[in-house]
C-alpha positions as CSV (number, residue, x, y, z in Angstrom):
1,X,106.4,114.8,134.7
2,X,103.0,113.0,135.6
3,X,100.5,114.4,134.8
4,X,98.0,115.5,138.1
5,X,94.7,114.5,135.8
6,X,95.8,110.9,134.9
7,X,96.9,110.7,138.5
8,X,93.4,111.8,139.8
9,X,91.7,109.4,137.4
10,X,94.2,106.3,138.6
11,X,93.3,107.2,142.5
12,X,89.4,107.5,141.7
13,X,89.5,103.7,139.9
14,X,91.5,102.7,143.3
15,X,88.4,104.3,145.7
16,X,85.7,103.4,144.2
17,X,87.0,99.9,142.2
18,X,85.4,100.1,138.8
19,X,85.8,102.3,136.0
20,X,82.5,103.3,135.4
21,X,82.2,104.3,139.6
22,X,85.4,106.5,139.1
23,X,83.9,108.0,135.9
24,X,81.0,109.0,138.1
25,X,82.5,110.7,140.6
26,X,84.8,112.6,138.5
27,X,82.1,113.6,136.3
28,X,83.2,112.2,133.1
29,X,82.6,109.1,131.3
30,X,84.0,105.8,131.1
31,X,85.6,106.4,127.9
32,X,87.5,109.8,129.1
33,X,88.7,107.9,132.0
34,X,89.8,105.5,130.5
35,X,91.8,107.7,128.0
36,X,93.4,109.1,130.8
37,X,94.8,105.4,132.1
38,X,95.9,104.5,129.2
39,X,98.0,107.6,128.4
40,X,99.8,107.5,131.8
41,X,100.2,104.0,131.3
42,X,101.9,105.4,128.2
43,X,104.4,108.2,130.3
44,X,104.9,105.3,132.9
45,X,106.4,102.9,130.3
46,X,104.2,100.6,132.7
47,X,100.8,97.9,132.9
48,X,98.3,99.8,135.8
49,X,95.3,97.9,135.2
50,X,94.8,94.3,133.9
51,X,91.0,92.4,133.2
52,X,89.6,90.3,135.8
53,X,86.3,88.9,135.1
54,X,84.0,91.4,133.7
55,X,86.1,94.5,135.3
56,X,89.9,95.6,135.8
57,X,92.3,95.5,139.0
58,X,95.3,97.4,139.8
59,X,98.6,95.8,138.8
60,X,100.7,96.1,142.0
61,X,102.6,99.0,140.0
62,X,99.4,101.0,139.9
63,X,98.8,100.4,143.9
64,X,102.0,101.8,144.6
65,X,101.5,104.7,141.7
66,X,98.3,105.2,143.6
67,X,99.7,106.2,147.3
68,X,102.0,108.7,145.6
69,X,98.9,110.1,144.0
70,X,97.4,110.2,147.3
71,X,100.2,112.1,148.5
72,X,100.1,114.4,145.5
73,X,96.4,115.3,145.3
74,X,96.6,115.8,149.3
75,X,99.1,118.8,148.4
76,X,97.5,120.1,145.7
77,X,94.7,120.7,148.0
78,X,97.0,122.1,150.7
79,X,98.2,124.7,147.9
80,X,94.4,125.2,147.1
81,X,93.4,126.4,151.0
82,X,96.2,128.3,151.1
83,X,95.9,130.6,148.1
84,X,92.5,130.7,149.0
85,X,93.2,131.6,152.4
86,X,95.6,134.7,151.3
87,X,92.3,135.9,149.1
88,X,90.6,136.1,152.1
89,X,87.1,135.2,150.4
90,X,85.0,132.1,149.6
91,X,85.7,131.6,146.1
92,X,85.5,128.4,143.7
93,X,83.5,125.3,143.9
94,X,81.9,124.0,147.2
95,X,80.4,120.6,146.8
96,X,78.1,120.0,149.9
97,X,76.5,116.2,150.7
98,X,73.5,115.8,152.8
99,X,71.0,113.4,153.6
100,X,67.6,113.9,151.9
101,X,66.0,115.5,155.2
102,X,68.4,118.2,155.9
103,X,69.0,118.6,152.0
104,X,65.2,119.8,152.0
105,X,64.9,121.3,155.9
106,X,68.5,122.7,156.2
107,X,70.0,123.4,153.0
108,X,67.4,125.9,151.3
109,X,67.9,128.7,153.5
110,X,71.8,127.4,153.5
111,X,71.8,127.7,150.3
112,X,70.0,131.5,149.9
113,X,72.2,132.9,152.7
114,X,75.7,131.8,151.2
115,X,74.7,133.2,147.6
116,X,74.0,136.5,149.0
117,X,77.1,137.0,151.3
118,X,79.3,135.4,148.9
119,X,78.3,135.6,145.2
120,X,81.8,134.0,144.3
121,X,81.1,130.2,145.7
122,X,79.7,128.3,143.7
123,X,78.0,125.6,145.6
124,X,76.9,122.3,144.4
125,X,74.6,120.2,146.5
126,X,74.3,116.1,146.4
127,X,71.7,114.0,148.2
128,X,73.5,111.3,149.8
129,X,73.2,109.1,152.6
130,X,75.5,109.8,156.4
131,X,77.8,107.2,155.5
132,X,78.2,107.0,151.7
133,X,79.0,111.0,152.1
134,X,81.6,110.5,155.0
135,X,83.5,108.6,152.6
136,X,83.3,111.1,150.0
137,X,84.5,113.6,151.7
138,X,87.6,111.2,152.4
139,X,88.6,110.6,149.6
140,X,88.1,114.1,148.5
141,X,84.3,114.0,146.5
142,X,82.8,116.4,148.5
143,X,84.1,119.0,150.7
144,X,81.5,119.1,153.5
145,X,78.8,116.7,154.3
146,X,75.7,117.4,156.6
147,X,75.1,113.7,158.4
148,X,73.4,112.4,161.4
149,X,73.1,110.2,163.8
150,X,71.2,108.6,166.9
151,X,73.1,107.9,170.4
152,X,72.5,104.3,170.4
153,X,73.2,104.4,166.6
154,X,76.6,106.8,166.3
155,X,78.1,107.4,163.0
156,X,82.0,106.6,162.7
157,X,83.8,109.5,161.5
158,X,87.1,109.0,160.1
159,X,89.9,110.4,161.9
160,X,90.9,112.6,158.9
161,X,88.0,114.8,159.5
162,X,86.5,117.5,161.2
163,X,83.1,117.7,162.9
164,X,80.8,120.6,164.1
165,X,77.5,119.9,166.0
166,X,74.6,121.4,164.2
167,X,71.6,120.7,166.2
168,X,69.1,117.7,167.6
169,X,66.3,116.5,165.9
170,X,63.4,115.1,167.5
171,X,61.0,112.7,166.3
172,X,57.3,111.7,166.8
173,X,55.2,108.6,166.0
174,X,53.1,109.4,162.9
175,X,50.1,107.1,162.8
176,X,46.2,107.3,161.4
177,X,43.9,108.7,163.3
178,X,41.4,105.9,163.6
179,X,44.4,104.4,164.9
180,X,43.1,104.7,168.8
181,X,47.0,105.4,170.0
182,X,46.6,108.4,168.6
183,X,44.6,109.6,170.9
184,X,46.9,109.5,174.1
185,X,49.4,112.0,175.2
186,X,52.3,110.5,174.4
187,X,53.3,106.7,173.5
188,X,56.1,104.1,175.1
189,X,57.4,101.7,173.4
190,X,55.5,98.8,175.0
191,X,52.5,100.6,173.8
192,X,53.1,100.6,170.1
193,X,54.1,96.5,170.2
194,X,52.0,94.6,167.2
195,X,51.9,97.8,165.5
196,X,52.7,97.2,161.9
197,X,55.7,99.3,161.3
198,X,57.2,101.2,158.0
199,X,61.0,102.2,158.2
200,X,63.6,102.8,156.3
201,X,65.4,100.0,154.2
202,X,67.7,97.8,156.5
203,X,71.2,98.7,157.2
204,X,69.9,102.6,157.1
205,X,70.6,104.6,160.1
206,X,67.5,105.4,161.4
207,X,66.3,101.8,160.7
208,X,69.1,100.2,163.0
209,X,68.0,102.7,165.6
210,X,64.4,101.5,165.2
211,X,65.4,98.3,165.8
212,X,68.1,99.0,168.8
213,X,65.4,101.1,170.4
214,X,62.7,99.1,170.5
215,X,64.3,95.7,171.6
216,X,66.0,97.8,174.5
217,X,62.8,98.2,175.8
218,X,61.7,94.0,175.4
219,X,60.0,95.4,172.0
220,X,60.1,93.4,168.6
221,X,59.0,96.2,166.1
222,X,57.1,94.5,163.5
223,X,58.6,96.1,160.5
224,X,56.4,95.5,157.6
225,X,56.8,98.5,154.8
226,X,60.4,99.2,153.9
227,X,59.9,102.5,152.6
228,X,62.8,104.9,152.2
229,X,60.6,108.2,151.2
230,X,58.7,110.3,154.0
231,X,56.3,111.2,151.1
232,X,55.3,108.1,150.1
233,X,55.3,107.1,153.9
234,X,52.6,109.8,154.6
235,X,50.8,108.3,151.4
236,X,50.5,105.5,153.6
237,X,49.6,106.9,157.0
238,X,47.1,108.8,155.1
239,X,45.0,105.6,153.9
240,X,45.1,104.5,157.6
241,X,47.8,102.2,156.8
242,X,50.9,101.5,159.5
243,X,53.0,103.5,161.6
244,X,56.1,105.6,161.7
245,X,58.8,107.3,163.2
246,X,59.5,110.4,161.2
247,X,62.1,113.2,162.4
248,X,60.8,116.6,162.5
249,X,63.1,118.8,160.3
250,X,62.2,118.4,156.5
251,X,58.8,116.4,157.7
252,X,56.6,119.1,156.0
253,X,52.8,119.7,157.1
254,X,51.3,116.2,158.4
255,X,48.1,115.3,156.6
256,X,44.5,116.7,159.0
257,X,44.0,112.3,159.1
258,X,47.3,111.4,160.5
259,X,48.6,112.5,164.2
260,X,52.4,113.2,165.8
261,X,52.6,111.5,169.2
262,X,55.4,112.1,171.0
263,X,57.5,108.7,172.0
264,X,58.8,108.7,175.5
265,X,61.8,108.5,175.9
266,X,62.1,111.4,173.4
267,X,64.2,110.1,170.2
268,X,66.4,112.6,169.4
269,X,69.0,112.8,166.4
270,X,72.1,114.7,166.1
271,X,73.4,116.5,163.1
272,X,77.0,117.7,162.2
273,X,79.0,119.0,159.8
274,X,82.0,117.3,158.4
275,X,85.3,118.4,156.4
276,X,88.4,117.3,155.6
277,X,90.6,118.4,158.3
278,X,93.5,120.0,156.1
279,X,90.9,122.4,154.8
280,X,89.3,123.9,158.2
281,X,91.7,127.1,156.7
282,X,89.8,127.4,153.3
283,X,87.6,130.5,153.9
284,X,84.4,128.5,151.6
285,X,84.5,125.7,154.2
286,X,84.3,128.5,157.6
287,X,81.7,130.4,155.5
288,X,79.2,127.4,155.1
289,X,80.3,126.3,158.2
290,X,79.1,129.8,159.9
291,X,75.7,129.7,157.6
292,X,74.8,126.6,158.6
293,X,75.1,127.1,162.3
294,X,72.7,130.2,162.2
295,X,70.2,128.9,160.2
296,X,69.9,125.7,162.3
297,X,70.2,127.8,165.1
């Protein structure tokens, strides 16, 4: 009989195509994992990796080993819900991904509330950008991400999952305030053009929706600081240095020499939830689920 371990090892080189990436997700080193191939290569009497260049590839053996894995490690968790589900309780490990905003706005009080209601999950929490935790939660990394995304910016979410609105989140321009914009009301997008811009790094959500926002309304935003931190975007602001567009939740206190304007249209995010569909049963996924609704609520 194959054994599930070596399988889980040979699936984890498939998704993530190195080694060393499986090693990481699985939480062991290169070494162990490799251990692991080489003994089932043993049992299988069969080649499931060969060098290419500086890495390995799957032999076309290992491709077709790895869909029956696929198969396998999608029962086992089926098994898992279920025994879980005739506990009744939210037991076991719950590994939660969320992007570095709602992992410091959201989760906290997330966090708090599910270890007082249920002392038995144990939660782990990883900091991970809307798309990168998508696809760990397909292939099984984590079993529920907190994402976002804008309306002119939506997220894909893979059909194997489930999704549950959370809330919106608005967000204001930051800006100096010797900046004289900051004096007004509110701000347009015509208003803020030649304003020297800091985002996040390209190909980020919220710095395509800069982008898709601004040349909707016949604005090129001059982005000049590619900064992925609020804090060190504040640092910024603070010298009198820039503009941004910073989403409320997880902002913290704004410094007395920098000013929110409020952006008309209003930009407004959307967070969900997300989980594997064939664990909607498991009473650790409803539990977080319910948390998270009342403490964004």
């Amino acid at each position: 009989m194959l054994d599930l371990g070596r399988l889980r090892a040979l699936h984890a080189i498939a998704a993530h195509g190195s080694v060393g990436a499986a090693a990481g997700a699985l939480g062991y080193t290169p070494s162990a994992v490799s251990q692991q191939i080489a003994k089932l290569e043993r049992e299988t009497r069969t080649a499931l990796l060969e060098k290419r260049g500086r890495g390995v590839a799957l032999t076309d053996a290992a491709q077709l080993l790895v869909d029956t894995a696929g198969q396998v490690l999608k029962l086992v968790e089926e098994a898992e819900v279920t025994l879980e589900e005739l506990r009744g309780a939210a037991v076991g490990k719950l590994c939660v991904g969320a992007f570095p905003t709602a992992a410091r706005g959201l989760l906290p009080d997330v966090l708090c509330a599910l270890a007082e209601r249920h002392p038995a999950l144990d939660v782990r929490v990883l900091e991970i950008d809307p798309t990168e935790a998508l696809d760990a939660v397909t292939r099984g990394e984590l079993d529920l991400a907190v994402v976002h995304d804008w309306a002119n910016t939506p997220l894909p979410v893979p059909e194997s999952l489930s999704r549950m609105r959370i809330c919106d989140d608005v967000a204001d321009v930051l800006m100096p305030v010797s900046n004289p914009l900051s004096r007004k009301a509110f701000l347009e997008p015509g208003d803020l053009a030649g304003e020297r811009w800091m985002c996040q790094p390209e190909g980020s959500i919220c710095h395509d929706w800069l982008v898709r926002t601004f040349r909707a309304a016949g604005v090129e935003p001059n982005l000049v600081y590619r900064v992925g931190e609020y804090q060190t975007q504040f640092a910024l602001l603070e010298r009198g240095i820039g503009v941004a567009l910073l989403p409320r939740l997880g902002r913290g206190p704004i410094p007395g020499n920098v000013r929110a304007v409020p952006l008309r249209p209003t930009p407004t995010r959307r967070l969900f939830a997300a989980w594997r569909t064939q664990a909607s049963r498991r009473p650790a996924i409803t539990a977080a689920l319910e948390v998270i609704r009342e403490v964004a609520s």
